[in-house]
N, C-alpha and C positions, 0 to 999 in steps of 0.2 A: 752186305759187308758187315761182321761182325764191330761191334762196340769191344775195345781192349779196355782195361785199366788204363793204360800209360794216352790215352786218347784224352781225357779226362782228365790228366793230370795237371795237380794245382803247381805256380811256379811263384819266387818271392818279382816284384818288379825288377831286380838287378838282372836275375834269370834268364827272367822272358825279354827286357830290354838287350839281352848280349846273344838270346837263340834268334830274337827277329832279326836282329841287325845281319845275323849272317843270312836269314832264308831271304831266299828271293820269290818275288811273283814270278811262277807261272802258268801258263796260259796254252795248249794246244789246242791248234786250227779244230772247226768239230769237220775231220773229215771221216766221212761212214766209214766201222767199225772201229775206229781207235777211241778209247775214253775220254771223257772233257773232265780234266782235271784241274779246279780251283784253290789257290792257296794263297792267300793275305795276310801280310804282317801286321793288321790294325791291332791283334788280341794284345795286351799289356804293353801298348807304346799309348805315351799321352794318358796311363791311365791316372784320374782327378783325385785328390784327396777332399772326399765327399764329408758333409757335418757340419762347416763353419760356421758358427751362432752367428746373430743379425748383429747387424751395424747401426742398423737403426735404434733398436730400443735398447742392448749391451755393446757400445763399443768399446770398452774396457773390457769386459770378458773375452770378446773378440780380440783382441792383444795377450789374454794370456794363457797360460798353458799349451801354448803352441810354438813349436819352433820347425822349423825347413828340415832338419834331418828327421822329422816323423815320414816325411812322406816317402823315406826308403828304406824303411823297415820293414817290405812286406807282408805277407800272411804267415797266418799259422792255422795249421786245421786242428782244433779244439779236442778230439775223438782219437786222434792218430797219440797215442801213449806205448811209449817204449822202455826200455830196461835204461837208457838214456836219461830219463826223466825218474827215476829213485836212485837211493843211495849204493846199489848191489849193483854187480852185475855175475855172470854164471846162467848154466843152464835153466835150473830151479826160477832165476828169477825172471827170465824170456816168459816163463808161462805162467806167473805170478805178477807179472810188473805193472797190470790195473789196480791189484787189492794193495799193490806196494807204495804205490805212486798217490793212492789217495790218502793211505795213512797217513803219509806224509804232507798232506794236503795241510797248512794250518787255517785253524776256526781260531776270529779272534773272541772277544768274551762277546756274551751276548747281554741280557739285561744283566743291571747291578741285582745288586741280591735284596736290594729295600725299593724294590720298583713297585711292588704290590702296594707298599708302603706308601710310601710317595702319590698314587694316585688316590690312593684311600683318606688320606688329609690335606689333599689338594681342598684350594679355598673356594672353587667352581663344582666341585662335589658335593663340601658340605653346605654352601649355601642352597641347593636343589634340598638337601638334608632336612635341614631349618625350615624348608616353607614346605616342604610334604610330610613330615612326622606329625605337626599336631593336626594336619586334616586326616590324617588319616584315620578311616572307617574299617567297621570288623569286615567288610570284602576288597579291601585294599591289598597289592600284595606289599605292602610296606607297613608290617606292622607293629614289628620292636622300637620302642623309644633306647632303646640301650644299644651302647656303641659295639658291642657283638652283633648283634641284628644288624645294624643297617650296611656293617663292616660286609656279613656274609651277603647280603644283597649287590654290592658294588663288586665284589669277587665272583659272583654268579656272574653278573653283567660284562664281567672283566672275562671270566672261561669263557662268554661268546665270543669274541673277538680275538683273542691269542690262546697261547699255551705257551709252554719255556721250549726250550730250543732240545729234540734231543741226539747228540753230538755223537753218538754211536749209530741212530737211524741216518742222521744225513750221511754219512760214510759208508752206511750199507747201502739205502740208494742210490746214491751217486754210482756205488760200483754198479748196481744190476741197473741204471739209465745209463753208464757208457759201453755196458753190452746191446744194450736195446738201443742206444742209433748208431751202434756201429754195422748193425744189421740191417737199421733202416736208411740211411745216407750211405753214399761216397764219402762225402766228406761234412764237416761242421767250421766253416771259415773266420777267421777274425784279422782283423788290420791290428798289426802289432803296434802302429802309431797310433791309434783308434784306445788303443789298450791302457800305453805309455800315458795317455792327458789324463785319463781314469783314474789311473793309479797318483798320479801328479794331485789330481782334485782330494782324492782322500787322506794324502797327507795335509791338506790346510786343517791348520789347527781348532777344534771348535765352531768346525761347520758342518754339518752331514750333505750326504749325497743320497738324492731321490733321482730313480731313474723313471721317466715317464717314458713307456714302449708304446709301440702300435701292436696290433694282438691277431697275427694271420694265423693262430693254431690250437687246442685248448694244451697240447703240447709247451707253448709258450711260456708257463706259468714253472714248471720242472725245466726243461730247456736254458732259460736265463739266470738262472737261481745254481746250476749245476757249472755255465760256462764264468761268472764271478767266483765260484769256490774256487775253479780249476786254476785261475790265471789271481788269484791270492791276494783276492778282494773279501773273501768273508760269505756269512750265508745269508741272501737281505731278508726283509720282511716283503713277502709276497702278498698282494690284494688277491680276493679270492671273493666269487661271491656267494652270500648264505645259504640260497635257496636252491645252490645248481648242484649240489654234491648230498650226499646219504649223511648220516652224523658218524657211520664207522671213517669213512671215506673224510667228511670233515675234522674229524680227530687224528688223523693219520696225517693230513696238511698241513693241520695247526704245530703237529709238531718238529714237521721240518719247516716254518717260520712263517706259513700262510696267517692271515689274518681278516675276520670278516665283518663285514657293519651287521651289529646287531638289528634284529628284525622291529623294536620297539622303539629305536631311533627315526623309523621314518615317518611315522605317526604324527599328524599334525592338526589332527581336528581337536583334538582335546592337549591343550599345552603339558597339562599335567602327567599324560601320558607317553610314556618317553624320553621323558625330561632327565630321570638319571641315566637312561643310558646315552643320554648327548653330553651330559658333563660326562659319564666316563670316558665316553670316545673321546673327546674334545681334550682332557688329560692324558689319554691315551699319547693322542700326538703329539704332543708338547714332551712328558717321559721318553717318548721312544727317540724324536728329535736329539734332548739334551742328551742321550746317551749315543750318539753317534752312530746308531745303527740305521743299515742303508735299508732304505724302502723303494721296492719296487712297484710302480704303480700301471695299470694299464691302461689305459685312455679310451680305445673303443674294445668293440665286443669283437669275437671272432663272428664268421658267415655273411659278413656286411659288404656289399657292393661296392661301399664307398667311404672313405672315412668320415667318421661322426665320431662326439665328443658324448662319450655313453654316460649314464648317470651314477653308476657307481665312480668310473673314473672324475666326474665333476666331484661327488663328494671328497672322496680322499686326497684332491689337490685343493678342493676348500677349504678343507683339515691343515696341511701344511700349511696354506699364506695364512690363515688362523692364527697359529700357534706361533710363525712369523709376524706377524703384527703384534702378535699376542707378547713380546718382548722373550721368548721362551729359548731361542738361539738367534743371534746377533745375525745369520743369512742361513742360506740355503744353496747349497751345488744342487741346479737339476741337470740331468743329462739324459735327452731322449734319443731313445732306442728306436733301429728299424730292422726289421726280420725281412728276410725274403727264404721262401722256399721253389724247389725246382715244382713241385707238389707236395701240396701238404696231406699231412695223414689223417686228419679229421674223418674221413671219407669210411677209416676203421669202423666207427661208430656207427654209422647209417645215418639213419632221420633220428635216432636217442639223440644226437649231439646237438643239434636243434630243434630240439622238442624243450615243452616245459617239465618233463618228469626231472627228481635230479638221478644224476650219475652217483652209481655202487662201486667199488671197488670193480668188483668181478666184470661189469659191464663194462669199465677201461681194460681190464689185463686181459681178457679172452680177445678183443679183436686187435687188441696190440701181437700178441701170440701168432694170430693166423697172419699179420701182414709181414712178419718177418722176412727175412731175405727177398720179399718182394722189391723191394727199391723205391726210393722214393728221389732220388737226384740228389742235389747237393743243398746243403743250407748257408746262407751268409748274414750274419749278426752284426749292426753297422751301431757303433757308439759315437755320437755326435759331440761336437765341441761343451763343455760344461759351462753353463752361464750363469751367472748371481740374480737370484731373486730378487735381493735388496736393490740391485741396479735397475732390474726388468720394472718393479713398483716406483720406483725412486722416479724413472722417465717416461714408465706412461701415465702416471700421475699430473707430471708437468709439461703433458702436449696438448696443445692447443685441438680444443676438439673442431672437428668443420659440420658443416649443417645439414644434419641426418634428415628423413625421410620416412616413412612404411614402405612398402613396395608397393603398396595401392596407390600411396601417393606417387609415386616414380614411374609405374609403367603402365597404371592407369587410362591415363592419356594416349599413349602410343598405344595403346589396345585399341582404342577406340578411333586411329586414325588422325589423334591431335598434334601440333611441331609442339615440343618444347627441349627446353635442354637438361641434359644430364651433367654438365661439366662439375658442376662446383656441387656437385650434394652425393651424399652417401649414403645407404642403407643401412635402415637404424636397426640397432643391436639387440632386439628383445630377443631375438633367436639364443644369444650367450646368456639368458638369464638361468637359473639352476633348475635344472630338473627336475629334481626332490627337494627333501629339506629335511636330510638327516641333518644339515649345518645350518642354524639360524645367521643369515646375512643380509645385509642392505642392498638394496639395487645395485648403487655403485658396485658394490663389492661383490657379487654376483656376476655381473659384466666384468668384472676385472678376473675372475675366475675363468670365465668363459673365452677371454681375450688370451689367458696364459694358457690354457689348456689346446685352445686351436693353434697357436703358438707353436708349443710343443709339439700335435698330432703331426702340422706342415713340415716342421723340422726332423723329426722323426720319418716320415714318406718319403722326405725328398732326400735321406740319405741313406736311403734303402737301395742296396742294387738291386740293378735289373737282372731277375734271370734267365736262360737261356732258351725256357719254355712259355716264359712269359713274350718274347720278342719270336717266336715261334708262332702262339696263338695269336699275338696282332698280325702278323700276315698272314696267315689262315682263315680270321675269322674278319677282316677289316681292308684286305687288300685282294689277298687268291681265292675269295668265295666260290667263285665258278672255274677255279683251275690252274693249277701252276705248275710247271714243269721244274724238275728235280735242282736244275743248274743255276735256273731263274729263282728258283726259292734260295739256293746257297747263295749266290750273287747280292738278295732284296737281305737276308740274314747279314750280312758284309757291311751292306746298304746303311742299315739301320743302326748296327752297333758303333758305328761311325757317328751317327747323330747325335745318339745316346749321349758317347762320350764328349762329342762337341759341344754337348748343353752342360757342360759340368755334371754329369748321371753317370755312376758308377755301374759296369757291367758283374755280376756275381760268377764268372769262368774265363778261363781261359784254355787253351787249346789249338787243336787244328780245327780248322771249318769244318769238314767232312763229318768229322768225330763228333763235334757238337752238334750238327743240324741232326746227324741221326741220333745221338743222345735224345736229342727232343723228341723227336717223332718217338723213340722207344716209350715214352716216360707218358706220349699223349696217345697210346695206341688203345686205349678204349673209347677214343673219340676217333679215329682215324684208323685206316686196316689199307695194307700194301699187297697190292694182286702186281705178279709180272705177266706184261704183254708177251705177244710174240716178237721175231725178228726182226720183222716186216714193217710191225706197229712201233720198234723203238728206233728204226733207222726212219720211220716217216715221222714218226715225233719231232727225230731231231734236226730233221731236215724242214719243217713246219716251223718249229723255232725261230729258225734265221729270217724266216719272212717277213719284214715289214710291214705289211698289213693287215697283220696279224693284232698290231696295238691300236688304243683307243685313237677315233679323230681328233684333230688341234682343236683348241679352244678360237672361237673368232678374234680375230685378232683387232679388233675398231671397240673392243669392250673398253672404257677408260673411267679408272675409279678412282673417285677423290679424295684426298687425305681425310678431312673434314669427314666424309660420308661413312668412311671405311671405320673412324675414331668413333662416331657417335651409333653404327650398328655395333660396332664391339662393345662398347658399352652396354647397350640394352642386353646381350647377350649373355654378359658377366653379372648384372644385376637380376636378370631373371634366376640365374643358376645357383644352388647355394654357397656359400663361400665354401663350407668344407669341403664338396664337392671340388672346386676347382683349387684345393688349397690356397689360399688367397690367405694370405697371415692381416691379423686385422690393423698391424702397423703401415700399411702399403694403403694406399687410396686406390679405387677403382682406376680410376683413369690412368694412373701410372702403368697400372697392370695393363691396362689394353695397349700403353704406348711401349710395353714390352713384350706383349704378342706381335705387334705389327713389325716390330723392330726385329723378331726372329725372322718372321715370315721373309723379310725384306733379305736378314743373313744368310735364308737359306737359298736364296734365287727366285721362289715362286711368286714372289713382285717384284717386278722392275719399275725402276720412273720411265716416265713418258717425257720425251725431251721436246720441246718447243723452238722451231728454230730462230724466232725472232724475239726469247724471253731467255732469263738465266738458265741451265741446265739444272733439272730440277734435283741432281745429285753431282755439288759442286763440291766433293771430298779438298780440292785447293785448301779449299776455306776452313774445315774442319780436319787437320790433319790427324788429329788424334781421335776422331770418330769416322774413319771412311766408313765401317760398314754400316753406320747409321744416318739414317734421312731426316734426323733431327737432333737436338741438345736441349740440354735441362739452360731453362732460361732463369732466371730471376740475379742474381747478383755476381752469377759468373758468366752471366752470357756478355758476349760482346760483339753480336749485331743486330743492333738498332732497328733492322726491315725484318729480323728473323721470325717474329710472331705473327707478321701477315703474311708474309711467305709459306709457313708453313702449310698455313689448311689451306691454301692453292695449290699445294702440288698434287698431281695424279699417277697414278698407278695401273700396272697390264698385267697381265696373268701371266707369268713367263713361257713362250712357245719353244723352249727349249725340250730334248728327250725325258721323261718321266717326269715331266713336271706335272701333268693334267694326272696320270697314278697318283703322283704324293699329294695332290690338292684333295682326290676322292679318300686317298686314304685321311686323311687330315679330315675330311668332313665324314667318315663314319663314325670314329673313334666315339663323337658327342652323341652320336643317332641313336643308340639304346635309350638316352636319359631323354631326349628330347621325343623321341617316339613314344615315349610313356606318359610324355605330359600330353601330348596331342591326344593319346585315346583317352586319356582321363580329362579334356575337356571334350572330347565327344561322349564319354558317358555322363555328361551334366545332363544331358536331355533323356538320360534312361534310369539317372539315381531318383530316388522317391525316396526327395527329402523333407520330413526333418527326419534323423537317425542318428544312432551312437555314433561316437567315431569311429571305434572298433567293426560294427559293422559295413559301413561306411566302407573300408578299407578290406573288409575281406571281400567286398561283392566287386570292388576295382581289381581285386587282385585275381580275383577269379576269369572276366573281363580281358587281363593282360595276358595270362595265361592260354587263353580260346584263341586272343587275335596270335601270340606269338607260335600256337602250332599249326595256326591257319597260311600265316608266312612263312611257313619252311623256318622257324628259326632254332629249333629244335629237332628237329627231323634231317633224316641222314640224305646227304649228295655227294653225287662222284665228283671225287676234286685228283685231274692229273697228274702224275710226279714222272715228268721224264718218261724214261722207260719202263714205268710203275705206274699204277694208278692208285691214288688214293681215296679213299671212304671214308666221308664225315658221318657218322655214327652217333645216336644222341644218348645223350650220357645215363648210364646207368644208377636204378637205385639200390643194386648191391653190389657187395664188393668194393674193393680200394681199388681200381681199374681206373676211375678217372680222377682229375687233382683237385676239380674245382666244384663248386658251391650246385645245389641243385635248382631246377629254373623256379620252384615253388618261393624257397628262399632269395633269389635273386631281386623276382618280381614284386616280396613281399616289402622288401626292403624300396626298391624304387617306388610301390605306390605309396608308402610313408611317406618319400619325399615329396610324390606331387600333391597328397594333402596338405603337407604344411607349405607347399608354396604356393599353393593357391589358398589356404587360411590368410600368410600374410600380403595376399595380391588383393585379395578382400571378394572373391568368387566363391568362398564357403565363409561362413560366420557362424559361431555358435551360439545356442540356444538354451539359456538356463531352464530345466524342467524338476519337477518334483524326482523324477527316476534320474538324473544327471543330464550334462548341457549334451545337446543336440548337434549336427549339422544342419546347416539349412544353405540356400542358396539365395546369395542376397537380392537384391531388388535389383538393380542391374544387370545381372546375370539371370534373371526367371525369364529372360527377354530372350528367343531363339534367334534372334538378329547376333545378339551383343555376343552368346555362346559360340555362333560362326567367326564373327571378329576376333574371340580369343584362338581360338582354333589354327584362322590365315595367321595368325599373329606368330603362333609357335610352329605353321609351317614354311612358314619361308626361311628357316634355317636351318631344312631336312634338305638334302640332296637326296634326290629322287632317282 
């Protein structure tokens, strides 16, 4: 069945709310030879308006710039430019109306014209001025005492990091990047209420707007910078890092508004060294702040597993609360960004794009060239509610902090078999301290950085849609490992976009089912290859289908779990794992967070209470009428019953023996088993590392390690997986070509054994070793013990479903 255009097609919520309302489900019996045709109206009903800043640390930003008619403004696809959209209309201008429509595009000013100025007599300049002029020696490169000399020195300092804006080149690429994704997408999405608060933020008078994005593409960086011109927000300043681009290639950036940390800002063994180019930078942000222009910051890297708060991105939002403290503008609009692609293009590039060589010009536009009218699906760009700095500082400043831990201290004990409790303590924050130290900061202030930045990254994820290839590969690769038939995958696709949206998680398509499952498969077809059976094989298929004992056996039904038990393994489980990993915002305590996993679990059916027939039922919704679907309540000054805190951790819980519940439990227990399978073979190569060693190596001999065990597990390697009347081929992903969307297993791996180093550094199972060549790994004295290496081992496998 061919993929149409109109299959695919995007509609506004009023649309799709007035086409489902008339389609109906339906459903034919599957009798041999007639088709089994599925159709659901879930696509655009109930869909969430995704973004809303926290309550907890902004609830006055969460009040504003919002109002109820944003959330039926629909989309608008960013790409789709029409004679509509300029001032002409006529033949002439039908095939002219890209070059028409951007001219018209307005750019507001960019720097004032005494900005050079301005930071060359900033008081943070010339003090660095004053105390390096008279040390300096005839091999210094500061060697004029005359205010021309040291002027050209900070202007040198100053070309590393920007350039002026120039307003003829953004115009011409803009036009030749909305010919190149209109080759490479369908479409380029945006929520026009999404849009409307943006535009709302950038009229407050004397505040700039910094947008903190998450970074799934090196496309991201033109992409964002192209979709703010188009919708008549301006051209921002783009973070960009130094060392990843050519200097043709980084001169070409700087001028449509990129900007980079100089390379002698991160220097820290010698204070002296680097020193001006931290007061320029540091001026830098404060000029660029007062002059209201927007900065766009990127938070992690692209090729990453999982999000993390990367080091350039910690710098340049240390830079901002800086120049914020720093008295230099009275607040800050941040508003973080989430990207979702169907597939992203990275894959152009090969192994260049994550390598350490930097990228050429040429080395981007040749394999952009070849992937043209290949396709790449559709993209959705999600802009989150804008929140105030000055309020984000102002109130976690003034919370009460509760009584932090290492992780050694915390799961130390349970490693080794000891009771203790986890309720009242939390895992202490050295993980948020700074990365680098392009920005001189205090501890505090460092962890305050790191608190706004993870902040920001969670915000940004969690208002990213899902897309259609994304909820594709989790049942493929976390549900139908071993096989799924064509109807069953359309039905578990149905399944899931239902959940999605039930959790507040926005979907990035809409459409019919049909269109979009195959949309997916087209888009995953260098992981996946569709052979047709014969006749015989698709009417036995389908007739195997309906059988019953064809699904997994019930769970025993006498298993009974207790609140208490279920509360305190959740725990360990959330404290082993790193917070960014499980987005965990660092304003939420652990324990709340498990008392809202369980609370899902409970919404979604797959625990029931156990009822007692000679005790209260242990889900007496009577009592809590505004919480039925909950097995508990926030106690302290709003609760009102008096038994309800011993009650609670007695009540017990069953597995629910209902249809696909024991499915959605195994799939629910994969999802975590890449991250948790990686720590378990990284404590079983404790007894094969020959430690002490660099970290660096350290980490490449794990990674090589992960790599052996995962193609020894078929987890890369290709299996027949069923479709119906099709058979489908998992295929492992190739290293050339733009064929597949996603990251390759070297990059994958690499990325998770970074993690289980540093969580076994802070579980205290590696320690480092100061040596004259740099500190070492070693393995500490509790762990050289092959007992204690088994203990950690059972430890991290009992929460692998086997």
């Amino acid at each position: 069945m061919a993929l149409t255009p109109k299959g695919y097609a995007t509609h506004s919520l009023q649309a799709e709310e007035k086409l489902n309302s008339k389609r109906k489900e339906k459903a034919w019996l599957p009798v041999i030879g007639m088709k089994l045709e599925i159709s659901t109206p879930f696509l655009g009903v109930h869909r969430p308006f995704v973004g809303r800043c926290c309550q907890i640390c902004t609830p006055r930003s969460w009040e504003s710039l919002f109002h109820k008619h944003l959330l039926s403004l629909g989309f608008h696809n960013a790409i789709r430019v029409t004679e509509e959209d300029t001032r002409y209309r006529g033949w002439l201008v039908r095939r002219l109306c890209h070059f028409l429509a951007i001219s018209n595009w307005k750019i507001p000013s960019s720097s004032p014209g005494d900005f050079e100025k301005k930071i060359c007599h900033s008081k943070r300049v010339q003090d660095v001025m004053l105390q390096q002029v008279p040390q300096a020696r005839g091999d210094s490169p500061i060697l004029s005492q005359s205010p021309a000399g040291w002027r050209s020195e900070v202007l040198q300092v100053l070309s590393q990091v920007q350039a002026p804006i120039s307003l003829l080149l953004v115009r011409l690429c803009s036009w030749a990047l909305l010919k190149v994704l209109t080759r490479l997408f369908h479409n380029v999405l945006l929520h026009k209420g999404q849009v409307e608060m943006v535009r709302k933020a950038a009229q407050v008078p004397d505040v700039p707007l910094v947008f903190l994005s998450t970074h799934k593409s090196c496309l991201d960086g033109l992409l964002l910078p192209f979709l703010l011109f188009s919708q008549g927000l301006g051209v921002p300043r783009v973070t960009w890092e130094y060392q990843a681009f050519t200097p043709p290639l980084r001169a070409l950036l700087s001028q449509l508004g990129g900007i980079f940390l100089p390379l002698e800002a991160e220097h820290v063994a010698d204070r002296n060294q680097g020193a001006l180019s931290r007061a320029v930078l540091t001026s830098y942000a404060e000029e660029l702040l007062k002059s209201r222009q927007h900065l766009l910051i990127f938070l992690e890297k692209p090729f990453s597993s999982a999000p993390h708060l990367s080091a350039p991105g910690w710098d340049w939002l240390a830079l901002v609360l800086g120049a914020f403290q720093a008295g230099a503008v009275p607040d800050v609009l941040l508003v973080p960004v989430g990207i979702s692609y169907d597939m992203a293009p990275d894959v152009c590039f090969g192994s260049q794009a994550s390598s350490a060589r930097p990228l050429s010009f040429w080395s981007c536009l040749l394999p952009i060239c070849r992937a043209l009218g290949q396709g790449f699906g559709c993209v959705r760009v999600d802009f989150a509610q804008p929140f105030s700095l000055q309020e984000y500082v102002a109130n976690n400043c003034s919370r009460q902090s509760c009584i932090r831990k290492s992780l050694e201290e915390l799961l130390l004990p349970v490693v080794f078999g000891k009771r203790t409790s986890l309720m009242d303590c939390e895992k202490s924050e050295e993980g948020l301290l700074g990365l680098r130290a392009a920005v001189a900061l205090k501890a505090e202030e460092q962890i305050l950085v790191g608190r706004l930045g993870l902040h920001s990254l969670t915000a940004g994820v969690s208002c990213s849609a899902v897309t259609a290839v994304g909820i594709m590969s989790a049942l493929l690769l976390h549900k139908h490992r071993e096989g799924v038939f064509l109807s069953r995958l359309m039905s578990d696709f149905a399944w899931l976009t239902e959940e999605i949206l039930l959790h507040q998680r926005d979907v990035a398509f809409s459409g019919q089912l049909r269109a979009l499952v195959l949309h997916s498969l087209t888009l995953l077809r260098g992981c996946v290859s569709l052979h047709q059976l014969s006749l015989a094989c698709a009417i036995n298929a389908l007739l195997v289908e309906m059988l019953p004992f064809l699904g997994p056996t019930a769970l025993p039904a006498d298993i009974i779990l207790s609140q208490q038990e279920l509360q305190e393994k959740t725990l360990v489980l959330v404290q082993l794992l790193p917070r960014d990993f499980l987005l965990l915002q660092p304003c939420q305590p652990a324990f709340c967070y498990c008392q809202d996993v369980l609370d899902k679990l409970i919404q979604c059916g797959l625990l029931v209470a156990e009822e007692a027939s000679s005790e209260r039922p242990a889900c007496d919704t009577s009592r809590r009428r505004f919480s039925g679907e909950l097995m508990w309540k926030e106690t302290g000054e709003f609760s009102d019953d008096s038994d309800y805190d011993e009650d609670s951790g007695k009540r017990c819980f069953k597995i629910s023996q209902l249809d696909n519940c024991f499915d959605f439990f195994l799939f629910l227990c994969s999802l975590l088993s890449p991250v948790l399978r990686t720590y378990e073979r990284a404590a079983a190569f404790l007894a094969e590392s020959c430690c002490p060693q660099p970290e660096p190596a350290y980490t490449e001999k794990l990674q090589g390690i992960l790599l052996r065990k995962a193609r020894e597990d078929g987890s890369f390697e290709g299996e027949s997986v069923p479709l119906g009347a099709a058979w489908l081929d998992a295929k492992p992903p190739s290293d050339e070509g733009p064929e597949t969307g996603h990251q390759t297993p070297e990059c994958v791996n690499r990325s998770m054994a970074v993690s289980s180093v540093r969580t076994f550094k802070e579980l205290g199972v590696l320690q480092e070793l100061p040596t004259p060549a740099g500190p070492k790994l070693y393995l500490s004295e509790s762990f050289s013990l092959r007992e204690n290496q088994e203990s950690l081992k059972k430890f991290i496998q009992q929460f692998i479903y086997c």
